[in-house]
Legacy VTK file of the C-alpha trace (Angstrom):
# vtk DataFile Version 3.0
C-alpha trace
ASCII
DATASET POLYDATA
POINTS 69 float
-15.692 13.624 -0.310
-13.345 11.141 -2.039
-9.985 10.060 -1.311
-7.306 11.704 -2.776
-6.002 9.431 -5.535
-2.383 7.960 -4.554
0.928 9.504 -6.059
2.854 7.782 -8.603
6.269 7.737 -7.991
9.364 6.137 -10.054
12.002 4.415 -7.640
15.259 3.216 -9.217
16.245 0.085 -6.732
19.227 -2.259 -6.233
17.759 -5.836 -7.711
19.031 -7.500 -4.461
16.741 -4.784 -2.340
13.802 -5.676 -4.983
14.444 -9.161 -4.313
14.279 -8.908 -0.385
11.344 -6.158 -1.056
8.997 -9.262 -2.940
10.231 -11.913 -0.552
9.233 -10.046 2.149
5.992 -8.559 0.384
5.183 -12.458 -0.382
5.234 -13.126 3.548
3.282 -10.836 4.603
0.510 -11.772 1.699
0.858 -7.968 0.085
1.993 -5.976 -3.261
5.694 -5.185 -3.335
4.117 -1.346 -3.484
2.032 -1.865 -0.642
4.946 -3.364 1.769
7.320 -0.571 0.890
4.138 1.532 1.893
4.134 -0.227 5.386
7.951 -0.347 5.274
7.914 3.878 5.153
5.132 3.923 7.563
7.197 1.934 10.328
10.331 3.472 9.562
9.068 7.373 9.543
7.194 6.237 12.931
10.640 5.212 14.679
11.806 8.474 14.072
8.602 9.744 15.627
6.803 10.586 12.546
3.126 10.774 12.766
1.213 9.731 9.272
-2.370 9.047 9.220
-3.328 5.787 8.765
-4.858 4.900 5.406
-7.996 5.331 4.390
-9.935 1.745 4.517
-11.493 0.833 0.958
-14.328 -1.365 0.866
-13.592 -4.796 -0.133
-15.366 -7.511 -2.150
-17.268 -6.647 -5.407
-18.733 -3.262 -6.201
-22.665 -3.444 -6.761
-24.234 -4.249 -9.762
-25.396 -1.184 -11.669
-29.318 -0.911 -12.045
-29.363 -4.334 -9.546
-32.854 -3.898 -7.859
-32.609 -6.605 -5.411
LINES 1 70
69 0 1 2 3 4 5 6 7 8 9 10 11 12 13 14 15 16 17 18 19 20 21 22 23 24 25 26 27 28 29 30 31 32 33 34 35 36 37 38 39 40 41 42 43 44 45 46 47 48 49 50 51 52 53 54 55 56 57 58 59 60 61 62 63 64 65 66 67 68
């Protein structure tokens, strides 16, 4: 079964916020999506929250099609 494909979503945001948003995304070596992903995560889980974690992808390369080594 595959993952279900992530929701798009539009967010209008303050330019300061945006600025504090990549700073902080730059820190922590991630997307400015993917730290306001963690951001949510942390935030919904003070307020006792539960969401399961994230699905790991594979990393690296896919294979080569028709590769027969």
């Amino acid at each position: 079964m595959s993952p279900r494909p992530k929701k798009a979503f539009p967010l209008r945001i303050e330019p300061a916020l945006w600025d504090a948003l990549e700073r902080s995304a730059a820190a922590d070596f991630r997307s400015v999506n993917a730290q306001v992903e963690v951001l949510l995560r942390e935030a919904l889980g003070r307020r006792g929250i539960r969401v399961a974690a994230p699905e790991q992808r594979k990393r690296g390369r896919p294979p080569i099609q028709g590769d027969s080594q």
